[in-house]
C-alpha positions as CSV (number, residue, x, y, z in Angstrom):
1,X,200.4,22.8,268.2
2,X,199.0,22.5,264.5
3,X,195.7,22.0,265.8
4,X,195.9,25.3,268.7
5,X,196.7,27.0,265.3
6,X,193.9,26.7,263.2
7,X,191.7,26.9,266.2
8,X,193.1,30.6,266.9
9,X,193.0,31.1,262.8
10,X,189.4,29.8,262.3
11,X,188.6,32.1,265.6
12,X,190.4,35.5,263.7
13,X,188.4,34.3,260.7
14,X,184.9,34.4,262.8
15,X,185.1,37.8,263.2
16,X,186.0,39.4,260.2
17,X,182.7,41.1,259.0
18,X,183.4,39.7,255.5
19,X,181.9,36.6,254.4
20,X,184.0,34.0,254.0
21,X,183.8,30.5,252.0
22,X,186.4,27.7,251.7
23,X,186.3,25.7,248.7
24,X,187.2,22.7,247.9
25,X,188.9,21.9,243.7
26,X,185.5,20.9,242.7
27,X,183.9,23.9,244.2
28,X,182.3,22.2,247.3
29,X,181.6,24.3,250.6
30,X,184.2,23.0,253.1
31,X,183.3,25.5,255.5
32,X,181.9,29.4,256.0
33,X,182.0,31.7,258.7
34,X,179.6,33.3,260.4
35,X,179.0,36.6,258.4
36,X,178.2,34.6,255.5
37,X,175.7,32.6,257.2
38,X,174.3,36.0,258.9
39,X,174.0,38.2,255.3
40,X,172.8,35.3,253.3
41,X,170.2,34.2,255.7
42,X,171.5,30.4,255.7
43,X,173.0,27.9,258.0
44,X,175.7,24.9,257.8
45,X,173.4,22.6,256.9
46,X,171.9,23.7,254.4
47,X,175.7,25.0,253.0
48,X,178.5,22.9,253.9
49,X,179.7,20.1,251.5
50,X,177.4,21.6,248.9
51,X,178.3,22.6,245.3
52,X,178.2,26.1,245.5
53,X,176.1,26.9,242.5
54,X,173.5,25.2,244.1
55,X,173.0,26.7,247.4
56,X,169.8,28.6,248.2
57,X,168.1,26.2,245.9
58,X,170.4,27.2,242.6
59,X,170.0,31.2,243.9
60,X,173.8,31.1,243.8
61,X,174.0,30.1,239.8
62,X,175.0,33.7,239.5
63,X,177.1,34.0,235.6
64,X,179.6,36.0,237.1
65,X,180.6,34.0,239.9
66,X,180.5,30.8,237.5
67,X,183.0,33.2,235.3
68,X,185.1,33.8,238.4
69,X,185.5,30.3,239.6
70,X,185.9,28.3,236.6
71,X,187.6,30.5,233.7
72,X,189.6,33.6,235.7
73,X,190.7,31.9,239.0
74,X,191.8,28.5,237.0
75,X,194.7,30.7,235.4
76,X,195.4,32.7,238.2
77,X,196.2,32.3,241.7
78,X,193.7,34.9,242.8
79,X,191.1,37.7,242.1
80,X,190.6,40.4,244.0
81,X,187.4,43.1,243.9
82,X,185.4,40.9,241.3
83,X,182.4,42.6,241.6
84,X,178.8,40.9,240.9
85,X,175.3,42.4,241.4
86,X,172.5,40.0,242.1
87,X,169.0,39.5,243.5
88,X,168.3,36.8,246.4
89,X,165.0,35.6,246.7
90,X,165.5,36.3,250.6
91,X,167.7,39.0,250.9
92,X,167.2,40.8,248.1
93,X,169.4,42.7,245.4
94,X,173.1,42.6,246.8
95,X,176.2,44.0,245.3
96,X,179.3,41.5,246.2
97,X,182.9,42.7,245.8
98,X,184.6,39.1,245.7
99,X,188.4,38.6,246.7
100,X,189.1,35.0,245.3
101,X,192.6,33.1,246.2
102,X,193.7,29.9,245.6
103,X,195.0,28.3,248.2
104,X,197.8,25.1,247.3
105,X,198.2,22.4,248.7
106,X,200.6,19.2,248.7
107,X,198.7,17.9,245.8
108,X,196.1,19.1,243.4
109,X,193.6,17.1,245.5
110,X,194.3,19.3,248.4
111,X,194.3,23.0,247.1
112,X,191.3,25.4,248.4
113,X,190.0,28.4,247.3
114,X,189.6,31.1,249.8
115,X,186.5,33.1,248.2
116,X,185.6,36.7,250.5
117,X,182.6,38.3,250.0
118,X,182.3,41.9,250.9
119,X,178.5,43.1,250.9
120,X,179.5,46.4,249.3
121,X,175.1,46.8,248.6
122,X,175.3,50.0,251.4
123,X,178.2,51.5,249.9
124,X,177.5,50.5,246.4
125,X,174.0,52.7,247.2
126,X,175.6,55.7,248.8
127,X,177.5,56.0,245.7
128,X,174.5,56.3,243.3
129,X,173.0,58.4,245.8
130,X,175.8,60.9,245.4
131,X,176.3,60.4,241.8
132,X,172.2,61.3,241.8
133,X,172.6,64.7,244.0
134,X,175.5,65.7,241.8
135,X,173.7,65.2,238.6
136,X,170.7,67.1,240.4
137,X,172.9,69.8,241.2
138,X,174.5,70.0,237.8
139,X,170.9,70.5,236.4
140,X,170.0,73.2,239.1
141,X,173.1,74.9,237.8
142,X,172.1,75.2,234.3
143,X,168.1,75.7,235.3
144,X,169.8,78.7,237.3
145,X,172.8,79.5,234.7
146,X,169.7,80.1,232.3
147,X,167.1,82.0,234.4
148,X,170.3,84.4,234.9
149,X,171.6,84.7,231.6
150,X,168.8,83.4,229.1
151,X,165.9,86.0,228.2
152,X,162.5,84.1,228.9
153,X,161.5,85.6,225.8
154,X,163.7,84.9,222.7
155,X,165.8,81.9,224.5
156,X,169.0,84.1,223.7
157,X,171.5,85.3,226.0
158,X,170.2,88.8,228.1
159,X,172.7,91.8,228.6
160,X,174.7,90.1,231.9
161,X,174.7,86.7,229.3
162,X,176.3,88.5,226.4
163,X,179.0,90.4,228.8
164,X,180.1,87.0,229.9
165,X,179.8,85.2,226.9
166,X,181.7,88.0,225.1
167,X,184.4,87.6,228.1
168,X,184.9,84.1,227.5
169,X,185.9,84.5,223.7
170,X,187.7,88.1,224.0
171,X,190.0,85.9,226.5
172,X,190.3,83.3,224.1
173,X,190.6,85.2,220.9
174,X,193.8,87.0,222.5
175,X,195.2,83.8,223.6
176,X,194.9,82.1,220.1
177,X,195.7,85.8,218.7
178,X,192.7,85.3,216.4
179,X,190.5,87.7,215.4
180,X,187.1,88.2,216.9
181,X,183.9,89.7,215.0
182,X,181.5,91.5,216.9
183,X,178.0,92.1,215.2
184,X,174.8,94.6,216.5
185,X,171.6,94.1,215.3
186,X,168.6,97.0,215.8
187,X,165.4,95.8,214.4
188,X,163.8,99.0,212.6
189,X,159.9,99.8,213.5
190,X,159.8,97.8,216.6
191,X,158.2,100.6,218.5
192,X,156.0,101.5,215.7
193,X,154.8,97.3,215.7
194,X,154.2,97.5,219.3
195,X,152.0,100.7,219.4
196,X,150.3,100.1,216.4
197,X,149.4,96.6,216.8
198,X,150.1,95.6,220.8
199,X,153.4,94.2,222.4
200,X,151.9,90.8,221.4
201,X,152.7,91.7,218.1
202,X,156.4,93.1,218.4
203,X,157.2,90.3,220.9
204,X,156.1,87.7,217.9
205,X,159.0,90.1,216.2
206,X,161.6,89.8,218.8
207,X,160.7,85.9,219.3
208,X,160.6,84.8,215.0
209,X,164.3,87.0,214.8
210,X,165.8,85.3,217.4
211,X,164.5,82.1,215.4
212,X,166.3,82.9,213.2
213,X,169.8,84.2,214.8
214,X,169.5,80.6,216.3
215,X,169.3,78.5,213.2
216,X,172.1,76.7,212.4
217,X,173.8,78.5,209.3
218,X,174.1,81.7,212.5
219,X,175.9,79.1,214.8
């Protein structure tokens, strides 16, 4: 009966898409199931009864997993979604979420440690992906936000900039009840600059003024 058990166990544990190692206390391979022989490119022989850290020729000397395995899981009875990033000679980079649990048994001599090994390297991908569009998007807003409210000119805010930039703190001075100071500015002769000297000239005007309305002691 015992032995029909773990036959139909082992066979539930074959097809679970996760990797799957059983340890032994010193950290010895006492067996793997298929997935982890299929997404790390390796086979029994080369795996079972083998210190882990050494497998794949020391490719699995991985810090993170030595952190894992001998200072977290030694104080607790597991670990779940350890995450570790790192590159296979074979295989290439991979990004591992590792669910670690340790297993008792009727002596210290006995106890395993389950370790699963979710190749999160697709999903892990998608997300940068994503987070790469959004940040994309973000700075098509702002390219957008300024061709709509910047002037190309002067780099200050055009007429539909001001009317929303004035929104914005009319609807915060009356919620803080504060007061709000509004301030025109004409600059005298421009007309005369441009037909005397060229619109080169008054645009050097309009360009060294807003210079200045931008300097700090104006902010």
């Amino acid at each position: 009966m015992v032995r029909n058990s773990n036959l139909y166990g082992e066979s539930i544990v074959q097809t679970v898409r996760d990797a799957i190692l059983v340890l032994s206390p010193d950290l010895r391979v006492k067996w793997a199931n298929r997935s982890f022989y299929k997404t790390f490119q390796v086979g029994p022989r080369e795996t079972e009864g083998e210190f882990i850290f050494d497998l794949g020729n020391g490719q699995w000397n991985i810090p993170k997993l030595k952190t894992l395995l001998e200072q977290i899981l030694p104080g607790s009875s597991e670990c779940p979604d350890f995450e570790v990033e790192h590159d296979f000679l074979s295989i290439g980079r991979r990004t591992m979420r590792l669910n670690a649990r340790r297993l008792r048994g009727e002596s210290p001599s006995s106890d395993m440690i389950l370790l699963a090994i979710e190749d999160a390297t697709e999903h892990h991908q998608a997300e940068m992906e994503r987070y790469k569009l959004d940040l994309e998007l973000k700075n098509a807003n702002q390219a957008l936000r300024a061709l709509i409210w910047i002037d190309d000119l002067t780099g200050l805010y055009n007429r539909r900039g001001f009317l929303t930039f004035a929104e914005q703190h009319m609807k915060s001075a009356r919620r803080t009840r504060q007061e709000l100071l509004l301030v025109f500015l004409d600059l005298d002769g421009l007309k005369q600059i441009n037909d005397t000297f060229g619109h080169q000239e008054g645009d050097l005007a309009l360009t060294r003024t807003a210079s200045i309305l931008k300097a700090p002691q104006w902010g």
